[in-house]
C-alpha positions in Angstrom: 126.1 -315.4 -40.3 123.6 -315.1 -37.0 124.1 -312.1 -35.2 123.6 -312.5 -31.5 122.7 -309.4 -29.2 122.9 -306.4 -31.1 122.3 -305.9 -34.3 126.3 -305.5 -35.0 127.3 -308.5 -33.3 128.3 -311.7 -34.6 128.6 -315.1 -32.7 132.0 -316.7 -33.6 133.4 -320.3 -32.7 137.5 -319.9 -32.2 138.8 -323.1 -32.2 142.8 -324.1 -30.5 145.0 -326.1 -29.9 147.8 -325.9 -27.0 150.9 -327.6 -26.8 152.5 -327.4 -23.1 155.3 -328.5 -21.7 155.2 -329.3 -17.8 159.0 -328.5 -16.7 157.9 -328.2 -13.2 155.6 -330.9 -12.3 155.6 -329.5 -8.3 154.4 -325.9 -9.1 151.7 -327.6 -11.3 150.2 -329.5 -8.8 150.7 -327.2 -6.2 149.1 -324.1 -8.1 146.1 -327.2 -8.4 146.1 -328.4 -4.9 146.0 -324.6 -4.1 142.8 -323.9 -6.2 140.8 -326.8 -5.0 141.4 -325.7 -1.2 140.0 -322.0 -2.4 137.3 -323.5 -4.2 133.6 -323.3 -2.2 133.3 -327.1 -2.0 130.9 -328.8 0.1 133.0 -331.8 1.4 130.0 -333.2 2.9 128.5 -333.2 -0.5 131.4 -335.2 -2.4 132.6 -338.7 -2.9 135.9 -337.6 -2.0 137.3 -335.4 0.9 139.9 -332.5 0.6 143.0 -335.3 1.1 142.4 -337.7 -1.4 141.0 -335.1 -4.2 144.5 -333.2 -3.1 146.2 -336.6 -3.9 144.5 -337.7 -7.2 145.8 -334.3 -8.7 149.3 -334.7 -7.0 149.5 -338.0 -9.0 148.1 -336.8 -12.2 149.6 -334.0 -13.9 147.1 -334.0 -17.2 144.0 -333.9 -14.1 146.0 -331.1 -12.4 146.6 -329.0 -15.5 142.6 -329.4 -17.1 142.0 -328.1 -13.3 143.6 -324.8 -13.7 143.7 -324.4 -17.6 140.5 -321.0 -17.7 139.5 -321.0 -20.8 137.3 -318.0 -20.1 140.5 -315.7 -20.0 141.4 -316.8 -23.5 140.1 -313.5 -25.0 140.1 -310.9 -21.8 142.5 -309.1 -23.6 140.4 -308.8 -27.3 138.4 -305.5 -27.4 135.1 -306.0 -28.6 134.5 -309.6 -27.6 133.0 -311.2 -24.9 133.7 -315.2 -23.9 130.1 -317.1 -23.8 131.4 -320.2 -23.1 133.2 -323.6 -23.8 135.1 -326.8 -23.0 138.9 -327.0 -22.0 140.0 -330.6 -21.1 144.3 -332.0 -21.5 145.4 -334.7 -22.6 148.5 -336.8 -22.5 150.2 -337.6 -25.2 150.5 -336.4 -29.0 147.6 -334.5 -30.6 144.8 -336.3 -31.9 145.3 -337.0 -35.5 142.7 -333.5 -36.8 144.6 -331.4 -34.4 148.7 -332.7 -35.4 150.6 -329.6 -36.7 150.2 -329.2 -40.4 150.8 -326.0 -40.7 147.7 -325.2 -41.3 144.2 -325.4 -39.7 143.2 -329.7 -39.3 141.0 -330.9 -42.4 137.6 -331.1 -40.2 138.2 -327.4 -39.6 134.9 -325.6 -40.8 135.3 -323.6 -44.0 135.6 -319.8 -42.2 133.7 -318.4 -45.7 130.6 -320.2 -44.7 
């Protein structure tokens, strides 16, 4: 395996998988709403102004959750490691068929031996 940095350290790829229930579609969209008015965003730079960006995540709860979903805090609390980067998105819906529950990780998992 490739160590990255110093000799001791290894670079990892952690793979998940989170299954959410949205039983307050309000607070979601609020917390969004909320985050894109903090955000530093050139207005005069975008397609869209503050309103209807507000509006297209008041009307689309998967949108509004990828907006807030950091997937940089996923191991804050892990001594020893250090995020480095990835992709979050949601989707609505079941889990695509190599992510459904099987009790195990899905068969296009990598082998973790190799």
């Amino acid at each position: 395996m490739a160590t990255d940095g110093d000799p001791g350290s290894r670079r990892l790829q952690l793979y998940c998988r989170i299954d959410v229930t949205v039983t307050d579609p309000a607070a979601l969209t609020d917390h969004a709403v909320a985050g894109l008015r903090a955000a530093d965003i050139d207005w005069a730079q975008e397609e869209d102004d503050l309103g209807s960006a507000s509006a297209e995540l008041r009307g689309d709860l998967t949108r509004a959750l990828a907006s807030v979903a950091d997937v940089t805090r996923v191991v804050d609390v892990i001594p020893g490691v250090e995020f480095r980067g990835g992709v979050c998105w949601a989707e609505t819906g079941p889990p695509r068929a190599p992510f459904a529950p099987t009790g195990g990780p899905p068969p296009t998992a990598p082998d973790p031996a190799q």
